[in-house]
Biopython code that builds the backbone (N, CA, C, O; Angstrom):
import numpy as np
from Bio.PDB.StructureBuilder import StructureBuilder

atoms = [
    (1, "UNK", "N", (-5.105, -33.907, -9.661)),
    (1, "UNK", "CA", (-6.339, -34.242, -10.307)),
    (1, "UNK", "C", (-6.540, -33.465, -11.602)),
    (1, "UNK", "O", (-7.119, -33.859, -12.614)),
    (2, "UNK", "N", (-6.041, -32.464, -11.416)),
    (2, "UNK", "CA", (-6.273, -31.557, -12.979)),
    (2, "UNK", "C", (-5.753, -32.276, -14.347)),
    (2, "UNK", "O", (-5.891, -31.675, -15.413)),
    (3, "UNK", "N", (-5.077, -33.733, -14.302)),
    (3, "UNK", "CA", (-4.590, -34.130, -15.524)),
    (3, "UNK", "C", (-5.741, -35.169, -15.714)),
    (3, "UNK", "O", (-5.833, -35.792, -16.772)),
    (4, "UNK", "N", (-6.804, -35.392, -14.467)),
    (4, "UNK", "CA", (-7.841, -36.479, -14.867)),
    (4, "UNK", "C", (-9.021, -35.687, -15.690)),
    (4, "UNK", "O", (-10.006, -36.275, -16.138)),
    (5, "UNK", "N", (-8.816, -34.424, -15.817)),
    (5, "UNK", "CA", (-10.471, -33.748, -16.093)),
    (5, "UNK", "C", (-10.997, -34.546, -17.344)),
    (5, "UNK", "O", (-10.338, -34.564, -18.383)),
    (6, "UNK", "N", (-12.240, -35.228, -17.219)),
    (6, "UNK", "CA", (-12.937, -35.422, -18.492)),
    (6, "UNK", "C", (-13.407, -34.520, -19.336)),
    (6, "UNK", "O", (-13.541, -33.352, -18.971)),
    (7, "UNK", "N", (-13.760, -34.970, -20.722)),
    (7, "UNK", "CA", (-14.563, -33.990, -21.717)),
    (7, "UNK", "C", (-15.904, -34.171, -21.094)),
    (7, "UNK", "O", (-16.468, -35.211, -20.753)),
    (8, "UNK", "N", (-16.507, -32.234, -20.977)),
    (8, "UNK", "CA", (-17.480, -31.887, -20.381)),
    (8, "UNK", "C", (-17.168, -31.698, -19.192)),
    (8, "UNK", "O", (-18.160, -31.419, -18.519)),
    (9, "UNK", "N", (-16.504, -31.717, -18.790)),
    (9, "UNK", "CA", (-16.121, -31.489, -17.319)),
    (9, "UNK", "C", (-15.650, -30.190, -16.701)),
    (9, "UNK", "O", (-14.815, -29.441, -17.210)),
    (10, "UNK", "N", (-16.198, -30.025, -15.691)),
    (10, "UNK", "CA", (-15.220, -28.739, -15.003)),
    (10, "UNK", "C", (-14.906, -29.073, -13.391)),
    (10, "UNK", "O", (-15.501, -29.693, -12.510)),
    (11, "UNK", "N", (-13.542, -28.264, -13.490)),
    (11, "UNK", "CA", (-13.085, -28.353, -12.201)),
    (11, "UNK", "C", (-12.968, -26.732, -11.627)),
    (11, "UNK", "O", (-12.867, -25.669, -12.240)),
    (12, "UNK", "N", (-13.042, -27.119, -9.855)),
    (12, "UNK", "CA", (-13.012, -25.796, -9.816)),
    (12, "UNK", "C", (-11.843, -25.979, -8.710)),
    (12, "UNK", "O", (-11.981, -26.986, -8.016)),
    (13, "UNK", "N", (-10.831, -25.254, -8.462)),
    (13, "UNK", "CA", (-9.474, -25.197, -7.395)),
    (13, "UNK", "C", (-10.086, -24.356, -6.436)),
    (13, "UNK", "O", (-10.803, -23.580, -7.067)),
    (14, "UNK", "N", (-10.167, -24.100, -5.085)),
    (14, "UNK", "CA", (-9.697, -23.035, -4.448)),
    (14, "UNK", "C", (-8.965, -23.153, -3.288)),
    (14, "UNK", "O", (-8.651, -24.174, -2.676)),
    (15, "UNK", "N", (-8.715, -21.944, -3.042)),
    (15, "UNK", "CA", (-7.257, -21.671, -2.396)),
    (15, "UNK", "C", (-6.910, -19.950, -1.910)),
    (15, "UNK", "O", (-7.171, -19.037, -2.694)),
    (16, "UNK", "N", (-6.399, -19.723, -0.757)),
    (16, "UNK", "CA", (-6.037, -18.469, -0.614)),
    (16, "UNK", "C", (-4.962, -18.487, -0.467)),
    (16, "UNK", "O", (-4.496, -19.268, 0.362)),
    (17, "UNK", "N", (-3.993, -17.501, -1.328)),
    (17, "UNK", "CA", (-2.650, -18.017, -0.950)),
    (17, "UNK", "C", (-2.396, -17.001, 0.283)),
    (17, "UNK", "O", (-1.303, -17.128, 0.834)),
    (18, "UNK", "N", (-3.141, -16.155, 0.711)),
    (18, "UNK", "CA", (-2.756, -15.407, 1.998)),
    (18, "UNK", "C", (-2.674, -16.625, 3.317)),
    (18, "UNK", "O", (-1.987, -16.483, 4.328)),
    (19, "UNK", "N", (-3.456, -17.689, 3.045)),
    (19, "UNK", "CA", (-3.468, -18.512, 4.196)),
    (19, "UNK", "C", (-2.100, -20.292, 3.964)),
    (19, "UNK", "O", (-2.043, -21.351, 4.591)),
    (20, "UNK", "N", (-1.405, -19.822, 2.959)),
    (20, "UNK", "CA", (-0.467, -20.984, 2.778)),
    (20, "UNK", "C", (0.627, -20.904, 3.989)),
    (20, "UNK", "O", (1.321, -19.906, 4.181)),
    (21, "UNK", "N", (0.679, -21.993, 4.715)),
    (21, "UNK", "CA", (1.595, -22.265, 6.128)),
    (21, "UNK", "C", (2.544, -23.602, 5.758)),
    (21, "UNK", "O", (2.802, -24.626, 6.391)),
    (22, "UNK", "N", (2.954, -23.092, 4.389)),
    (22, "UNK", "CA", (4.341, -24.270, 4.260)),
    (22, "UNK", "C", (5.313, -23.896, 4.980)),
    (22, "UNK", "O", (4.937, -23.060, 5.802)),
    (23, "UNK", "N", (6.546, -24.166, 5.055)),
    (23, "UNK", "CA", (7.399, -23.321, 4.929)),
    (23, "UNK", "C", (8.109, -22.699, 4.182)),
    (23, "UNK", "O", (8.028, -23.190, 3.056)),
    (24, "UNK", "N", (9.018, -21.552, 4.235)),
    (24, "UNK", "CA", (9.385, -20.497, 3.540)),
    (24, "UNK", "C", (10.217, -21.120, 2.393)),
    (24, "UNK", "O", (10.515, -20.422, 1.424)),
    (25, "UNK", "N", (10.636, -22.533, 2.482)),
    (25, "UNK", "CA", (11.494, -22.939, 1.612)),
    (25, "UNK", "C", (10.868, -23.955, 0.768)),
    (25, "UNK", "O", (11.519, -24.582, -0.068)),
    (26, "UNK", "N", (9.151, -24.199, 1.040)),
    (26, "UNK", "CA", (8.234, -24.821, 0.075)),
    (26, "UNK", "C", (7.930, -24.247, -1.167)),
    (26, "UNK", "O", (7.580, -23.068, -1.203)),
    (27, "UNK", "N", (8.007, -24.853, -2.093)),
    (27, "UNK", "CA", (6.980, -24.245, -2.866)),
    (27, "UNK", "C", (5.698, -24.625, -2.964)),
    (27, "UNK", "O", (5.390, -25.807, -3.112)),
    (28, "UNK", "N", (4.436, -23.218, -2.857)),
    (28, "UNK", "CA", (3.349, -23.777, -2.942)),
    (28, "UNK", "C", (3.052, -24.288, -4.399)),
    (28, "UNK", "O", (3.487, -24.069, -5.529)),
    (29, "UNK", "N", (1.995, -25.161, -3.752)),
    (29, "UNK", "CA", (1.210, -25.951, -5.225)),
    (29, "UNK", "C", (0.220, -25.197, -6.008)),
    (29, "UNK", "O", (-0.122, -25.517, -7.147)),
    (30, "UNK", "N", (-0.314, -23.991, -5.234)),
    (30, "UNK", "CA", (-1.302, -23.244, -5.888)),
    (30, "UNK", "C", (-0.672, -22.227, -6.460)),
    (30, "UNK", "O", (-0.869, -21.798, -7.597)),
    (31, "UNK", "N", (0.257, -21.756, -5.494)),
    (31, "UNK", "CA", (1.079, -20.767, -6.603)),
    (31, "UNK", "C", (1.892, -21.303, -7.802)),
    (31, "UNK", "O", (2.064, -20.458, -8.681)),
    (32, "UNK", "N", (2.251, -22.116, -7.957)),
    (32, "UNK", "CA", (2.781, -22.835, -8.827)),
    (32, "UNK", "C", (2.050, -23.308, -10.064)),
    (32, "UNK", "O", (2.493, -23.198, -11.208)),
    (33, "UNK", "N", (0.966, -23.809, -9.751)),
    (33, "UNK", "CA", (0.103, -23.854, -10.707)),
    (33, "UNK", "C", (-0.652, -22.795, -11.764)),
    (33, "UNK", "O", (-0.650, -22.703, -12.992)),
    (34, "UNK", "N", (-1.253, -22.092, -10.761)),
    (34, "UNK", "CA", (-1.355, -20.299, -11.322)),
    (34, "UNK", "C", (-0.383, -19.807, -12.359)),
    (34, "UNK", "O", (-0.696, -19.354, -13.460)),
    (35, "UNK", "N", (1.208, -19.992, -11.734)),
    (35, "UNK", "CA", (2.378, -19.846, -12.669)),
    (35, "UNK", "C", (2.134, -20.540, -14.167)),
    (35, "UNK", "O", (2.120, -20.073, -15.305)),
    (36, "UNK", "N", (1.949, -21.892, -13.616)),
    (36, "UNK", "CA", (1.883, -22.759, -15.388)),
    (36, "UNK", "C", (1.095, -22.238, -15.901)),
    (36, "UNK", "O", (1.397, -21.361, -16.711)),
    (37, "UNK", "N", (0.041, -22.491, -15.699)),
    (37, "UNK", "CA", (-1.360, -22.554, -16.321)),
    (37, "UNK", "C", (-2.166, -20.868, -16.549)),
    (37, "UNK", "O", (-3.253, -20.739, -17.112)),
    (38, "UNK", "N", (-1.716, -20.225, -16.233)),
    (38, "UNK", "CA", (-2.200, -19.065, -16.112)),
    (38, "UNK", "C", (-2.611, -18.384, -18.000)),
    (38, "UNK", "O", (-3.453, -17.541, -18.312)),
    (39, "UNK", "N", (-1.698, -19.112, -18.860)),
    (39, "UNK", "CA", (-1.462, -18.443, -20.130)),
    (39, "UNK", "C", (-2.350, -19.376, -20.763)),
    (39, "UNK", "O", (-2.754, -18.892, -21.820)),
    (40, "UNK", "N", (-3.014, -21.006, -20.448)),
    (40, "UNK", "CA", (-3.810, -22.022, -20.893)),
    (40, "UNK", "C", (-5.213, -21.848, -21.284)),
    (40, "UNK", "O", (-6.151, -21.732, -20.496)),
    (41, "UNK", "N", (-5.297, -21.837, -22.857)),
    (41, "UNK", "CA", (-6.558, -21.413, -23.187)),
    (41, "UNK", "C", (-7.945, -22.337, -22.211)),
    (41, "UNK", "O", (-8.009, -23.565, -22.178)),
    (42, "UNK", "N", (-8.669, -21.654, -21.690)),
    (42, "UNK", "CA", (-9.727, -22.703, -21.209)),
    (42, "UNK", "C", (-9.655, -22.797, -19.696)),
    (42, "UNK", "O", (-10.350, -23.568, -19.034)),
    (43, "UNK", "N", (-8.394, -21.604, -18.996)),
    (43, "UNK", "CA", (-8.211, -22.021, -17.332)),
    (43, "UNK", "C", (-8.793, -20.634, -17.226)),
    (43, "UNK", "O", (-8.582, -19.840, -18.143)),
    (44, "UNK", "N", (-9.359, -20.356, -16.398)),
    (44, "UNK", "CA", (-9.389, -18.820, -15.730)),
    (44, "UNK", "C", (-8.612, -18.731, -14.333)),
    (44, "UNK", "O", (-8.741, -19.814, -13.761)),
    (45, "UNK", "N", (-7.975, -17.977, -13.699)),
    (45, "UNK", "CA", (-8.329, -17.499, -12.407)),
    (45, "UNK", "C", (-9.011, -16.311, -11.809)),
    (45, "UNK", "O", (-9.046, -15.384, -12.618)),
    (46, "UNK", "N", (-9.496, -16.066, -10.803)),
    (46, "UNK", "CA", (-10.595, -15.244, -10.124)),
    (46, "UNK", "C", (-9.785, -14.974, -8.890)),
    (46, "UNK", "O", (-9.228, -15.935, -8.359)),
    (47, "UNK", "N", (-9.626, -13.496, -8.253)),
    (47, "UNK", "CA", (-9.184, -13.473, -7.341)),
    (47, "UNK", "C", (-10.288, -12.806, -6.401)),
    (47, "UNK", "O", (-10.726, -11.794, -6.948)),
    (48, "UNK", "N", (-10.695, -12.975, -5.544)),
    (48, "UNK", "CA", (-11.361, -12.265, -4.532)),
    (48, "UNK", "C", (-10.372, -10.990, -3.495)),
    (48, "UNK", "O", (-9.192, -11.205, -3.220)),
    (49, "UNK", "N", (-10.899, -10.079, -3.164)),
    (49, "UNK", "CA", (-10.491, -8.897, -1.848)),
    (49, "UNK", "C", (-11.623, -8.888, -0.923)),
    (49, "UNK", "O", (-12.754, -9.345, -1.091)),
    (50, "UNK", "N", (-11.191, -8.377, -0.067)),
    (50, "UNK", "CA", (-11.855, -7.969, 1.112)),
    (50, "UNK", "C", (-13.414, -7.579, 0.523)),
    (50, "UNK", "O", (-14.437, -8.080, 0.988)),
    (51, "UNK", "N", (-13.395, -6.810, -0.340)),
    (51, "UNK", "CA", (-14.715, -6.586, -0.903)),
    (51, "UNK", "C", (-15.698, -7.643, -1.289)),
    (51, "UNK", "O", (-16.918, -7.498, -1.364)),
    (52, "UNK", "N", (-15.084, -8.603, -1.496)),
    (52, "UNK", "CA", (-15.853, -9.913, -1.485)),
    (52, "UNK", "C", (-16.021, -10.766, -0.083)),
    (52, "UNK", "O", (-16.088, -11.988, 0.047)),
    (53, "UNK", "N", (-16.057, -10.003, 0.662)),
    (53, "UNK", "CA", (-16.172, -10.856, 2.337)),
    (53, "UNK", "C", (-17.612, -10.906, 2.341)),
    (53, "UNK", "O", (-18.138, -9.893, 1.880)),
    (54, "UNK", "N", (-18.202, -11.593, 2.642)),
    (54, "UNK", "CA", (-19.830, -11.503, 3.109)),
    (54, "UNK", "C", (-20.041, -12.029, 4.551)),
    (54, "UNK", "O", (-21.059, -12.627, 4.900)),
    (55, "UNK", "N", (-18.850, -11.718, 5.463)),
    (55, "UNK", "CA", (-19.084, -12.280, 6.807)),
    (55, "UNK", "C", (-19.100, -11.212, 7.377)),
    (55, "UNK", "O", (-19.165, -10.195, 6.688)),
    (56, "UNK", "N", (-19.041, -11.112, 8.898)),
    (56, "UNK", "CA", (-19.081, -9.744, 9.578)),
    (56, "UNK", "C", (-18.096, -8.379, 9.136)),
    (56, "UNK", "O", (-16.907, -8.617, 8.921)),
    (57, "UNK", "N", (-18.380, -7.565, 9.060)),
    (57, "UNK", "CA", (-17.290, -6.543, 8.192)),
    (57, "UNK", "C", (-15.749, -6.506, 9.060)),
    (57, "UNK", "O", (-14.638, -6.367, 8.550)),
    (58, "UNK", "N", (-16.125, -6.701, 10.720)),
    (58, "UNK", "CA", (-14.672, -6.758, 10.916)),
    (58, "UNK", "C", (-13.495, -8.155, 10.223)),
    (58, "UNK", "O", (-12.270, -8.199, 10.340)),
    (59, "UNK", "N", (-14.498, -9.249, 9.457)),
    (59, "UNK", "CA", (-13.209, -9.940, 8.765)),
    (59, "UNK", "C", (-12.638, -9.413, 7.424)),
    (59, "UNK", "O", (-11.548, -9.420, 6.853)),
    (60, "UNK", "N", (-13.659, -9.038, 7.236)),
    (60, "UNK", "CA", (-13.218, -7.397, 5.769)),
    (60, "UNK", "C", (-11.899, -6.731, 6.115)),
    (60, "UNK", "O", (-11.145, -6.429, 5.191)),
    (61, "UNK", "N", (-11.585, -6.497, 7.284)),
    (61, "UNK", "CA", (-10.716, -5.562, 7.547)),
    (61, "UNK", "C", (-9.790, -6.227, 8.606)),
    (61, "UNK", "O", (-8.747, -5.727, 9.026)),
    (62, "UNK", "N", (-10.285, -7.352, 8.956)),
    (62, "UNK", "CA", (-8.950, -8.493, 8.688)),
    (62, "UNK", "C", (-7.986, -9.129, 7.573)),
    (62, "UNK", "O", (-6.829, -9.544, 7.505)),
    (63, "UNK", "N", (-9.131, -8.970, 6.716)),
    (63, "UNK", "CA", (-8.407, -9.656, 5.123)),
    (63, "UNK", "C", (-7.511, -8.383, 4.764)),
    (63, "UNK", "O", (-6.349, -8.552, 4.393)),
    (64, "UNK", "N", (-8.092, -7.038, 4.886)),
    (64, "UNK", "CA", (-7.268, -6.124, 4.893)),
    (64, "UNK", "C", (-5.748, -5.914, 5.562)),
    (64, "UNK", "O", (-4.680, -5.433, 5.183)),
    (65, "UNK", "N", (-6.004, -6.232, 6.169)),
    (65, "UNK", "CA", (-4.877, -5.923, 7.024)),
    (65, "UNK", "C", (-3.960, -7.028, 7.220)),
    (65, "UNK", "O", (-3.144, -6.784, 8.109)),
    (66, "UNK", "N", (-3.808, -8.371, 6.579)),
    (66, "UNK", "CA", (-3.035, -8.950, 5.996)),
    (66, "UNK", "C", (-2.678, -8.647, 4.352)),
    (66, "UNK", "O", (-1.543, -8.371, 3.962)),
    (67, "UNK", "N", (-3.554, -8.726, 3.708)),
    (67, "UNK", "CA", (-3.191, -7.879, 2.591)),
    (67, "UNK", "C", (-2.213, -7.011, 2.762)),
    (67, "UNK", "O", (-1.168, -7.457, 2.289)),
    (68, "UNK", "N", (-2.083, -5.858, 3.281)),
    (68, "UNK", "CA", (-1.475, -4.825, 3.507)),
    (68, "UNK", "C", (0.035, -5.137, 3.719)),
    (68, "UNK", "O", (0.947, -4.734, 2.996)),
    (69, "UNK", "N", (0.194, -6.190, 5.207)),
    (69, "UNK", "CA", (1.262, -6.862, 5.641)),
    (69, "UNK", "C", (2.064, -7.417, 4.306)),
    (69, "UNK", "O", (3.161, -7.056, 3.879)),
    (70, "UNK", "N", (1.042, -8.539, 3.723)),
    (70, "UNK", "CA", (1.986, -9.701, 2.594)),
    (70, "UNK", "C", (2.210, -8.782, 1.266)),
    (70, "UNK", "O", (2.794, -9.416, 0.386)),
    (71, "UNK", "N", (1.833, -7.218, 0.850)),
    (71, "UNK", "CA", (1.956, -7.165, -0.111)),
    (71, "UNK", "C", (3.353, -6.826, -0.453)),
    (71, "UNK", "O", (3.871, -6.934, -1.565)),
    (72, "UNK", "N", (3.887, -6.413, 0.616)),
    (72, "UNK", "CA", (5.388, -6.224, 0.046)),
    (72, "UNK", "C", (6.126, -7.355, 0.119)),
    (72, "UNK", "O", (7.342, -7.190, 0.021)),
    (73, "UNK", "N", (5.510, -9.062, 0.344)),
    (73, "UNK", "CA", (6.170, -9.863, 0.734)),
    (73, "UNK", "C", (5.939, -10.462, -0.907)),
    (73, "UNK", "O", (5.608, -11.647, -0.941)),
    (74, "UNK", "N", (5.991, -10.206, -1.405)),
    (74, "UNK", "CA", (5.693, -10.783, -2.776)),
    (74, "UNK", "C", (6.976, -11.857, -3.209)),
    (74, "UNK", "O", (6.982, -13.004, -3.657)),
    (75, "UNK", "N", (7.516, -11.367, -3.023)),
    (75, "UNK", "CA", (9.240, -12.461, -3.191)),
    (75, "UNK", "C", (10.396, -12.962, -2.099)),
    (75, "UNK", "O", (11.587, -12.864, -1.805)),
    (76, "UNK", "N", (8.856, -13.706, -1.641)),
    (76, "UNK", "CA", (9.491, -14.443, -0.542)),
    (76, "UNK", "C", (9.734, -15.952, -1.079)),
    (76, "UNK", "O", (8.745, -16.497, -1.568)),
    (77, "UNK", "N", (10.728, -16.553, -1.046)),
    (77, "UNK", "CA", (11.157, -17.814, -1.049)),
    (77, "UNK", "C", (9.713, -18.715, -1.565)),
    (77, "UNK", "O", (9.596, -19.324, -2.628)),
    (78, "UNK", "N", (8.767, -18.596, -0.554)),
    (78, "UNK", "CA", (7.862, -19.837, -1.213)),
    (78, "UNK", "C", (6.977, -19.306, -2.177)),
    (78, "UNK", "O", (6.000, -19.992, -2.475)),
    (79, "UNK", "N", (7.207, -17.756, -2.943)),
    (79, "UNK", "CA", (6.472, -17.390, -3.784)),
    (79, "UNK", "C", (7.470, -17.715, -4.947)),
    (79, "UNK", "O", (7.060, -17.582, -6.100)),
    (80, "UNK", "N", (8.122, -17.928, -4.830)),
    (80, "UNK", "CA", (9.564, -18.370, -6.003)),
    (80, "UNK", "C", (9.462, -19.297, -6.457)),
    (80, "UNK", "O", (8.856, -20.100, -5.748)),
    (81, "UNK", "N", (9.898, -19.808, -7.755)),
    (81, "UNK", "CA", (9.804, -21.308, -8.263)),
    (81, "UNK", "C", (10.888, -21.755, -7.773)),
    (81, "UNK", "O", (11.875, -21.232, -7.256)),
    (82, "UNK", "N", (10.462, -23.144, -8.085)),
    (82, "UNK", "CA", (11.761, -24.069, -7.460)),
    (82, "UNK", "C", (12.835, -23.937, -8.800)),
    (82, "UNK", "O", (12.360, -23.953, -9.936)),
    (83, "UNK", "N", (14.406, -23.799, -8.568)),
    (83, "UNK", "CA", (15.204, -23.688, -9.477)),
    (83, "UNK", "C", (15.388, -25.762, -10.461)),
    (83, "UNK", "O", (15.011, -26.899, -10.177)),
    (84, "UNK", "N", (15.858, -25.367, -11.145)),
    (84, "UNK", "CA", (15.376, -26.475, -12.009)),
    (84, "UNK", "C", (16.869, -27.690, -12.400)),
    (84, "UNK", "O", (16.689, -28.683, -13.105)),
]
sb = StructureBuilder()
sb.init_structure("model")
sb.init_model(0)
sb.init_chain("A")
sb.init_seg("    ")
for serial, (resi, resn, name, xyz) in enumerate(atoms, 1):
    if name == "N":
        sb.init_residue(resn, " ", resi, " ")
    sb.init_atom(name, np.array(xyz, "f"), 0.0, 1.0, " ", f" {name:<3s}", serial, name[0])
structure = sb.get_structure()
């Protein structure tokens, strides 16, 4: 949908990529996109942490504690682009 946006228009994406359940040999679409578009005058992205939870504090420190897990997973297969 992002190639339909009209003038005046805004779109908004969201997405956590802590919760993407492709498999390891997918590439995601949100990470992928982030990739392109990230340098595109006129896109922002916004990332939220745990500090932005406004639900009971123990999911605060759930989000934590995946955080913690995926951060060394940074270059795993479906965080990779697809070769070309």
């Amino acid at each position: 949908f992002l190639t339909r946006i009209g003038f005046g228009s805004k779109a908004v994406v969201t997405g956590d990529v802590s919760q993407i359940d492709l498999p390891p040999t997918q590439l995601s679409g949100l990470i992928d996109a982030e990739r392109v578009l990230k340098r595109v005058t006129g896109i922002a992205f916004n990332r939220l942490t745990s500090a932005d939870v406004v639900r009971h504090p123990l999911v605060a420190r759930i989000v934590d504690a995946y955080e913690a897990r995926t951060a060394g997973a940074a270059d795993t297969p479906r965080n990779r682009r697809k070769s070309a």
